[in-house]
N, C-alpha and C positions, 0 to 999 in steps of 0.2 A: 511471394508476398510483394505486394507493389509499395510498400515504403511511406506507404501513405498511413498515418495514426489520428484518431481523434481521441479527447478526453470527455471524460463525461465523470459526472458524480460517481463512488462506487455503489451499488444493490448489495443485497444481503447475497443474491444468488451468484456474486462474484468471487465470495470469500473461498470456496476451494483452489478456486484459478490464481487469484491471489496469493494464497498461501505455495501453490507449486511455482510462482514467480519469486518468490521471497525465497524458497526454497534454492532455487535454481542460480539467483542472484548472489547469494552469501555461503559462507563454507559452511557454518551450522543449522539448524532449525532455531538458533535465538531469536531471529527476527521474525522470522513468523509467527511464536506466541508469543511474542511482545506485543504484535499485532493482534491476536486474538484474544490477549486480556486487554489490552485496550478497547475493543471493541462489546466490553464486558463492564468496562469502566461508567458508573455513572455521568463523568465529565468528557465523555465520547462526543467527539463533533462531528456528523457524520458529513458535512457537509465541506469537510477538511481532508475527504480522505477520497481518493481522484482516479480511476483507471485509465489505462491509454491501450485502445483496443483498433486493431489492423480491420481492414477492409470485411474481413468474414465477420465482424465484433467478437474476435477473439481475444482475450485478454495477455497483452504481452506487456505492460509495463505500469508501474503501480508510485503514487506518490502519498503521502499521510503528513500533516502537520498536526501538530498536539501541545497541549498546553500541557507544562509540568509544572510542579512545584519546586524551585529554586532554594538554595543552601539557608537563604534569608524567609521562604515561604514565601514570595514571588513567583505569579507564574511567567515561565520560560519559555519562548517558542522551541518545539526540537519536533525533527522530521526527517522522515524513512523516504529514500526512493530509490527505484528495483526496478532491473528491467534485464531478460536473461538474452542474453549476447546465444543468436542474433537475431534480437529483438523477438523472440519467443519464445515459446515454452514446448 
């Protein structure tokens, strides 16, 4: 892998790759279906949620920002980012 990564919006057709980053990235599968009920979510911003793919456009690292509902019903920024050491999957 030459080190080199671009980001780009994530597709629908990334979500597996995705999910084996998130996978790969944390000690459980929580983050991954947190990712894919959110992505189930009516208030999904799809345009919030970012992959960063190596020279082949292989997906090796993943970032999501998301609005929550706050203790007061405020929304909150919170955000996921994953990338599986060393830098792929």
């Amino acid at each position: 892998m030459s080190g080199r990564f671009r980001t780009r919006p994530e597709t629908a057709a990334d979500a597996p790759a995705v999910r084996r980053v998130l996978q790969a990235a944390f000690p459980t599968a929580g983050e991954a279906d947190l990712v894919d009920a959110l992505r189930r979510d009516p208030a999904w911003l799809p345009g919030l949620s970012v992959v960063a793919v190596d020279a082949g456009g292989r997906v090796a690292g993943y970032a999501l920002m998301a609005l929550v509902l706050g203790g007061g019903g405020d929304p909150v920024p919170s955000g996921v980012i994953a990338y599986a050491a060393p830098f792929g999957v």
